[in-house]
BALOBA-1460 file (C-alpha; in Angstrom, 3 decimals):
// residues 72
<rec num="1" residu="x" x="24.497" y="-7.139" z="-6.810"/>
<rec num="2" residu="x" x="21.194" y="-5.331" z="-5.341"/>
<rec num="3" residu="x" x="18.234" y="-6.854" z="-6.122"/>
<rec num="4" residu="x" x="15.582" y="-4.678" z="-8.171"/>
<rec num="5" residu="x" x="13.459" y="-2.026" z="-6.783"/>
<rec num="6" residu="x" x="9.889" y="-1.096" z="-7.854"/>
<rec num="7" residu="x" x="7.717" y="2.220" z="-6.652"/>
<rec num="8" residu="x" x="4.101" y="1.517" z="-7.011"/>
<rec num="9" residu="x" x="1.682" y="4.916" z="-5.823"/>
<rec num="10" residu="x" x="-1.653" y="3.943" z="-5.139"/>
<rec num="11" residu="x" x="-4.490" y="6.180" z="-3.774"/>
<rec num="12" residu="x" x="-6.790" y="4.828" z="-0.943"/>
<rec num="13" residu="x" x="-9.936" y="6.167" z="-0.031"/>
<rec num="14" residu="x" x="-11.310" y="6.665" z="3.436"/>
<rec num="15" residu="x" x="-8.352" y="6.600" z="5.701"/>
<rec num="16" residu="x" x="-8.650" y="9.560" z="8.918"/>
<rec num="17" residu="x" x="-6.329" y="9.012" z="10.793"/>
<rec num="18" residu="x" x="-2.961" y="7.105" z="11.814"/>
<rec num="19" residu="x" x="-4.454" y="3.423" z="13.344"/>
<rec num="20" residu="x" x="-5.795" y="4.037" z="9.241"/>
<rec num="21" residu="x" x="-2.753" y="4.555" z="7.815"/>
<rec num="22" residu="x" x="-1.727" y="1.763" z="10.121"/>
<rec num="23" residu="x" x="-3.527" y="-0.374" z="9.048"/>
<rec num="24" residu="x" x="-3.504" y="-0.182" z="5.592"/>
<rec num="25" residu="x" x="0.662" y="-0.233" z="6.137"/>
<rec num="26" residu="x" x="0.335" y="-3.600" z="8.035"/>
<rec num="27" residu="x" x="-1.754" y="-5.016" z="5.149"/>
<rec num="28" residu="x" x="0.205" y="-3.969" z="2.250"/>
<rec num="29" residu="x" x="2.836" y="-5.060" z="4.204"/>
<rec num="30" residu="x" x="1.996" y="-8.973" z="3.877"/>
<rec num="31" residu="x" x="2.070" y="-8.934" z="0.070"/>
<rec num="32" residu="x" x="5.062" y="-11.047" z="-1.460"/>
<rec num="33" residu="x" x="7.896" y="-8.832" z="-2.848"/>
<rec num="34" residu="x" x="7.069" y="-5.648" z="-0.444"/>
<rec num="35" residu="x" x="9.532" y="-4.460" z="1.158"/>
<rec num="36" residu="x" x="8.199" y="-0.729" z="2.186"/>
<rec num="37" residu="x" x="5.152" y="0.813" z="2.825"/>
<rec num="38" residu="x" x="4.453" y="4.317" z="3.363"/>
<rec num="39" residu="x" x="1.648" y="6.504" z="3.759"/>
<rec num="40" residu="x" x="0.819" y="10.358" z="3.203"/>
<rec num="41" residu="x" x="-2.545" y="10.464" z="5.220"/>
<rec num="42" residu="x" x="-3.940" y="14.172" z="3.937"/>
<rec num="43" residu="x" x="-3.631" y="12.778" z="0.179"/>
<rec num="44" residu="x" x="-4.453" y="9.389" z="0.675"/>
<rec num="45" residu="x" x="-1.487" y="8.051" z="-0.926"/>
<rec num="46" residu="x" x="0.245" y="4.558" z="0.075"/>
<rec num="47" residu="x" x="3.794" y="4.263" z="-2.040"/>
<rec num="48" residu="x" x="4.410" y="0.413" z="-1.834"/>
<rec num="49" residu="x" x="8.509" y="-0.164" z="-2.583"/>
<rec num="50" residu="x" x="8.524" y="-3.821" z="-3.818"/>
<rec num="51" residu="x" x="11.472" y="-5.948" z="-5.254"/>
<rec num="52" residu="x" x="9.018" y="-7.182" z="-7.741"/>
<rec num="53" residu="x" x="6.226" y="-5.519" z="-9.323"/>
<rec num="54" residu="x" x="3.014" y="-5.101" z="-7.428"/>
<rec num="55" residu="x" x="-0.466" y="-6.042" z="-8.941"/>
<rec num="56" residu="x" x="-2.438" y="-3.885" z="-8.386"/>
<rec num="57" residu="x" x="-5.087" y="-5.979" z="-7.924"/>
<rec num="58" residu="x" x="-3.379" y="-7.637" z="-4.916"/>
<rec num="59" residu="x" x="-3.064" y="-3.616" z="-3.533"/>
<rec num="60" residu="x" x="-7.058" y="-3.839" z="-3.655"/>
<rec num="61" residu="x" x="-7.307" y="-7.051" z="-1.830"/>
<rec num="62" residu="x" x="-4.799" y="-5.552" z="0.913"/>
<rec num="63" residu="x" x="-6.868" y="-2.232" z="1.171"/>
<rec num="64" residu="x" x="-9.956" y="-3.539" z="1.390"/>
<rec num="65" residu="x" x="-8.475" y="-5.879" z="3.735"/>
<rec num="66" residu="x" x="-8.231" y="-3.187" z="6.201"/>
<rec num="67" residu="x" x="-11.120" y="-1.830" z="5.396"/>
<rec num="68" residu="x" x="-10.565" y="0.510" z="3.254"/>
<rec num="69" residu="x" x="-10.852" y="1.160" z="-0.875"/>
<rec num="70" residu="x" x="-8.347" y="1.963" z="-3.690"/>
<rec num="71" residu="x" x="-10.216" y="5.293" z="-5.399"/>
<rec num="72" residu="x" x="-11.234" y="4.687" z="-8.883"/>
């Protein structure tokens, strides 16, 4: 039996470029659960696949991590 799978779309401000995108992959990357990460640079959108649900407040911490911001 498969284990769960969550989609979580978050939008992140600031990001130009791929070492960006890069970046933000690599921190999203180190939350528990996460088991994709993937970025669409011109929108700013970073869809985290998780086998648990993300909080979003541990997106944030990941984001800003790299140096970046979660809009709104």
């Amino acid at each position: 039996m498969s284990e769960p799978t969550f989609e979580s779309t978050f939008t992140v401000t600031g990001m130009t470029c791929g070492h960006c995108a890069a970046s933000v992959t690599d921190e999203v990357s180190r939350i528990a659960g996460v088991s994709a990460v993937s970025v669409d640079l011109p929108t700013g959108a970073v869809e985290v696949t998780s086998t648990e649900p993300v909080a979003e407040a541990d997106v944030r911490a990941a984001v800003e991590e790299a140096g970046y911001a979660l809009a709104g």
